[in-house]
N, C-alpha and C positions, 0 to 999 in steps of 0.2 A: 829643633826644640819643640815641645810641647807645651800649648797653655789650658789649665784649666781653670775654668771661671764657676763658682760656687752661689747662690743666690741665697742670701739670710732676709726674714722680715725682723725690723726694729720697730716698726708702726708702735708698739704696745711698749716697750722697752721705753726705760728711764734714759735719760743720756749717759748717766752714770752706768748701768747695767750693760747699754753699747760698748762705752770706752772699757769694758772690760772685755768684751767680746775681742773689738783691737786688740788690747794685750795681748790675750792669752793666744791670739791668732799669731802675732810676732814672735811671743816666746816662742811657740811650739814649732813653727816654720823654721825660724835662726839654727834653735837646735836639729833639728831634722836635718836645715842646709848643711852641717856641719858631718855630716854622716857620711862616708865614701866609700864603697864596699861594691864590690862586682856584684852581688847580687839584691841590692838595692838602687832603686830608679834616683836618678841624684836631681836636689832643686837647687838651682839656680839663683831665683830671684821670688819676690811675692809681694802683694799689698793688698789694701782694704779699701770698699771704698763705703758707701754710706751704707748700701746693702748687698753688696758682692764682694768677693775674695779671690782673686786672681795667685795663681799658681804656677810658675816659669820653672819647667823640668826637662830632662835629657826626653829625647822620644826614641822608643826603642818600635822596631818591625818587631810586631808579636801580636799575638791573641792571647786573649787568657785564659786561664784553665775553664773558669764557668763557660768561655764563649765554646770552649773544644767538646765539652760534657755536653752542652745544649743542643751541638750539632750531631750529637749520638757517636760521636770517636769516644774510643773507650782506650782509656792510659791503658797499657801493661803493667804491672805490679811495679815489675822492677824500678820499671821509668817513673811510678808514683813516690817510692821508696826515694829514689835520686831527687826528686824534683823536693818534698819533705825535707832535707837532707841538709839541700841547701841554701831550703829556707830558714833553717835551723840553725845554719852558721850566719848569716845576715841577721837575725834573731835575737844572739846571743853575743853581735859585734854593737848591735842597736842597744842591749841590756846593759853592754860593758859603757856606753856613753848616758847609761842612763835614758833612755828613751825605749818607749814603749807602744806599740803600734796599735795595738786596742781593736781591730776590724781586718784579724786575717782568713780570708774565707777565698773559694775558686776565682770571685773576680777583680782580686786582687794582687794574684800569680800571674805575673805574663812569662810564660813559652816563646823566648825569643828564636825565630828563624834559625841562629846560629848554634839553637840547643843551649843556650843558656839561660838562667831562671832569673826574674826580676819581679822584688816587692815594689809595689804601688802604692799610694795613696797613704800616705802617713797623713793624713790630713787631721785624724781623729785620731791622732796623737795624743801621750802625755807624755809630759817631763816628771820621770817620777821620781818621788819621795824617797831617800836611801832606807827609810825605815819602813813604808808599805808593801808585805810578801803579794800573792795578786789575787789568791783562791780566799773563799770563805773560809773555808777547810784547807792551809797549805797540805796537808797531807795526802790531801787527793790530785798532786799535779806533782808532774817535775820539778825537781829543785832548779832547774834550768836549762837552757834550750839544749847542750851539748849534752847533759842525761839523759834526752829526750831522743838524740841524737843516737847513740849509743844503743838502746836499745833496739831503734830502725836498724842499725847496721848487725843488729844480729839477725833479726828478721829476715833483712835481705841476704844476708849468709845461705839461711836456709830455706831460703826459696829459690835462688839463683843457679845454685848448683846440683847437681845429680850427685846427694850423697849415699844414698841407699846403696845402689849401683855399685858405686865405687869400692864403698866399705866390702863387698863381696869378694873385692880384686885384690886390695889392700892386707897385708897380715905383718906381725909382728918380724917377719924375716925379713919384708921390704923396706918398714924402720929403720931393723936394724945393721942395713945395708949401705944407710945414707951419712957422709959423711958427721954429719952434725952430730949425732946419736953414737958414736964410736965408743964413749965412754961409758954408753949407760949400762947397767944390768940385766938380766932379763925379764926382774920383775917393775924396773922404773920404764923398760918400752914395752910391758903392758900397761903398763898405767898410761904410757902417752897415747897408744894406740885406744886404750878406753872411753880416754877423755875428749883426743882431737876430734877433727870435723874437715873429712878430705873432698878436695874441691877438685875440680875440671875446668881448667880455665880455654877457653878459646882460642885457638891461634890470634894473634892480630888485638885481646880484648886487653883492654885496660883495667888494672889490677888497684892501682894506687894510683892518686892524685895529688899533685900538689895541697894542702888546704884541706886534705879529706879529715875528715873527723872516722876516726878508724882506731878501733884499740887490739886489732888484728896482729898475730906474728906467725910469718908464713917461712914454709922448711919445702925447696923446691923436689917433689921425689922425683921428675920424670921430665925431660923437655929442658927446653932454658925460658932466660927473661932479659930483657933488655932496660938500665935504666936510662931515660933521656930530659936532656936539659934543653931549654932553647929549641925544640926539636928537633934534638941531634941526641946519637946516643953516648954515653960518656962512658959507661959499664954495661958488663953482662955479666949474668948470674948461670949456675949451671949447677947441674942436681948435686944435692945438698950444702946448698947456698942458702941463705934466708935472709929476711927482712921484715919490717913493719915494727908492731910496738914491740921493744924486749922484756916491755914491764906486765906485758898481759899475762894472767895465768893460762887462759883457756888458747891453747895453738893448733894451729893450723896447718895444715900439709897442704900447699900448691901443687899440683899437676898438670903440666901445661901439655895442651895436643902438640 
């Protein structure tokens, strides 16, 4: 466990003005306690005292992004995109309980040893109002953290993989060669081949995750895929096999080494 201790001056403060610092330190603690989410830091326990605020939470091995930035290591895109990713789902699990984090910035991100990401310090917290949007101007922010979400994972689409390349290799006769596509015309696998976005996936690299927030749908042209439970595989997929969303319009072609 982790404790941290916060130092407040009341010297100036009404006792009346204090006992509301209490509250709203209780409210917003209980509900934060109430939060349980793999990639938020969980509390425990807390209290107040005349002028300090004790904080009882999980301790995780990590540094945090500001400490990694400070030290002159520099993220890889990818790994900023993931790390964003899955702050975004922790984000949008804290929104769904109504709670709101108010101070997300590098040293606030811990980079857990095991590669996994953990929010901190809800401390400056609010419990918010079901009726207050969060921008001056809602129309200049996402409508929420999973549209925010979504547009990362197109980014990372196309930075991750060598599509230029591919598209070179790729033509209408390789489509339409793949199970999945048997039915189409030859004017609807131009159209898919116009629209998709074909990928190179890595031997050994993880495609999908449990929890991922991904509006992706993937048509295997080349290779296989294995899917695994428990860490054990349950399926394999083999070219012209697919998966992911079936509701997305915009699809995808996996090709795995």
């Amino acid at each position: 466990m982790a404790i941290k201790i916060s130092t407040f001056s009341n010297q100036q403060d009404s006792e009346e003005n204090s006992q509301q610092i209490r509250n709203s330190f209780f409210l917003e603690t209980r509900a934060v306690g109430k939060l349980q989410h793999q990639n938020i830091v969980s509390v425990y326990d807390a209290d107040v005292g005349d002028c300090q605020t004790y904080i009882i939470m999980e301790y995780i091995n990590a540094k945090s992004s500001a400490t990694l930035l400070e030290d002159g290591e520099k993220i890889p895109v990818g790994k900023a995109i993931d790390i964003a990713l899955k702050c975004c789902k922790a984000l949008e699990y804290a929104h769904s309980k109504d709670v709101v984090h108010r101070d997300i910035k590098p040293a606030n991100i811990l980079l857990a040893d095991d590669g996994n990401v953990k929010i901190v310090d809800f401390g400056v917290t609010k419990v918010r109002n079901k009726d207050e949007a969060l921008a001056i101007d809602p129309e200049q922010r996402y409508l929420s953290a999973t549209d925010f979400a979504a547009a990362l994972q197109s980014v990372d689409v196309a930075l991750r993989y060598e599509e230029n390349e591919i598209l070179k290799n790729v033509n209408i006769e390789k489509a339409g060669k793949l199970r999945f596509f048997h039915e189409f015309n030859p004017q609807q696998l131009y159209e898919f081949v116009e629209m998709a976005t074909w990928l190179r996936i890595k031997e050994g690299e993880t495609i999908l995750s449990a929890g991922d927030i991904d509006q992706t749908f993937y048509v295997i042209e080349c290779g296989a895929a294995s899917v695994f439970k428990a860490n054990e595989a349950v399926k394999s997929l083999s070219v012209g096999d697919c998966f992911g969303e079936l509701g997305c319009c915009a699809m995808n072609i996996a090709q795995l080494a």
